[in-house]
N, C-alpha and C positions, 0 to 999 in steps of 0.2 A: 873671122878676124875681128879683133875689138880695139877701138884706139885708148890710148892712155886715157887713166882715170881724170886727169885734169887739163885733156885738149877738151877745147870745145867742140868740137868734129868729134858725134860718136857711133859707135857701130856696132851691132851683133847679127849674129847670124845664125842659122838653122836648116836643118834638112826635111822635109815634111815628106810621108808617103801618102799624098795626094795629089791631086790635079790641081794646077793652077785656078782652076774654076772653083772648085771646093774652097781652096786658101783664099782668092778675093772674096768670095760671098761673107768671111770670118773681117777680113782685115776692112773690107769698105763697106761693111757696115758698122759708121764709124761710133753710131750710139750702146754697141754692145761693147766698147772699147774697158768699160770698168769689170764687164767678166773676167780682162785680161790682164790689165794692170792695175797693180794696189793706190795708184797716185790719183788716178781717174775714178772719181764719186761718180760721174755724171755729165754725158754729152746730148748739149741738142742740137740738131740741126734742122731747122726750120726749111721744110721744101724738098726734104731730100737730099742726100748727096750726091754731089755731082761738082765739075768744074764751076767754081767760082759760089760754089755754096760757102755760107759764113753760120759759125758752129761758137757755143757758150757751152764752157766746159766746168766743173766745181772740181777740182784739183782736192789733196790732202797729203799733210806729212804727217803722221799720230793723229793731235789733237786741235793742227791748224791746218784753215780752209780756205782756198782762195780761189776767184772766178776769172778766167782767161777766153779770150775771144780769138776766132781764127779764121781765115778763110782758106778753101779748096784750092789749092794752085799748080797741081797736076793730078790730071785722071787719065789715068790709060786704061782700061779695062783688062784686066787679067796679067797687068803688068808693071802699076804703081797708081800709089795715091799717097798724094803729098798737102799736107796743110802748115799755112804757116799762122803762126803765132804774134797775134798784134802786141802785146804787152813786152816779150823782151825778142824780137825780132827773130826767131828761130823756126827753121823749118824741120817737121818729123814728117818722115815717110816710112813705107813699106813698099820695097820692092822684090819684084815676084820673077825668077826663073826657073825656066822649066827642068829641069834635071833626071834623066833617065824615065822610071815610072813614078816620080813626086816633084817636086818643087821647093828650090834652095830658095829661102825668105831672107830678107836684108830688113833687117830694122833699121835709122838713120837718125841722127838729129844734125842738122848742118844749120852752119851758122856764118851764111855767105856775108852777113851784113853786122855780122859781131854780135854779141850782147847789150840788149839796152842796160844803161847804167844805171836805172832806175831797178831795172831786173837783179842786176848785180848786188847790187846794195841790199835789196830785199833778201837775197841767199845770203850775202855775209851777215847779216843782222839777225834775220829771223831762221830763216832756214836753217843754221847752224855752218854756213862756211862754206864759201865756192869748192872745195878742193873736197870734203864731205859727201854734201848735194850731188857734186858730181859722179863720183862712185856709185853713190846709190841709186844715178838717175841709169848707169850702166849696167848695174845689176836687174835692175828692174827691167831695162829694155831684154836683157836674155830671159828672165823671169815672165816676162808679156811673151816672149817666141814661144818656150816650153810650152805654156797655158795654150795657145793657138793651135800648137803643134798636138797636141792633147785631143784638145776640141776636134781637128778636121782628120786626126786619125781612129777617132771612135766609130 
């Protein structure tokens, strides 16, 4: 299921033939995250990931870079990890159910607390346009599942 290109509520989804186990060790390890998506240069997180771990990420769209900071704000083990995004208030997760002999993956981006306007203005300006940005932040999130789905069924 994927929601409209231009809700802020976004969603994809996929079916892996793996074990849930196999899929978190890919998704919560969250500094492999640029083998999977083209936007993500580069995550650190200092200590490990875990609940309430805080992560600096170097973002990219073509030939512009930009650095975002976040913290851990759900870990379930073999069943989601969610971080949120200080810069324009947004939460991306990965959540994991079990499904037969694999595991159906939810990718998310929720935006319980909106968009910072400072975030907005930087996609209408620079980014080349919320309604834009947003398509391709959707495309990409199915784009990051295939890659996943790739990876833990080799």
């Amino acid at each position: 299921m994927s929601a409209a290109p231009t809700s802020t509520e976004l969603e994809a989804t996929i079916d892996i033939d793996a074990s849930p186990a196999q899929v978190w060790a890919l998704v919560s390890d969250l500094p492999r995250q640029a083998e999977f998506s083209d936007q993500v240069v580069r995550t650190f997180v200092p200590g490990g990931v875990r609940l309430g771990a805080t992560m600096v990420n170097v973002n990219r769209q073509g030939w512009k870079f930009w650095p975002t900071t976040a913290k851990v704000v759900r870990f379930d083990p073999q069943r989601e990890i969610a971080f949120r995004v200080r810069e324009n208030r947004t939460v991306w997760s990965y959540r994991l159910v079990p499904s037969g002999s694999g595991t159906t993956l939810v990718h998310r981006r929720e935006t319980p607390d909106g968009i910072s306007g400072l975030s907005l203005n930087l996609t209408k300006y620079v980014l080349g346009g919320v309604p834009g940005f947003t398509r391709a932040l959707q495309e990409g999130m199915q784009q990051t599942l295939t890659r996943i789905k790739r990876t833990a069924e080799a």
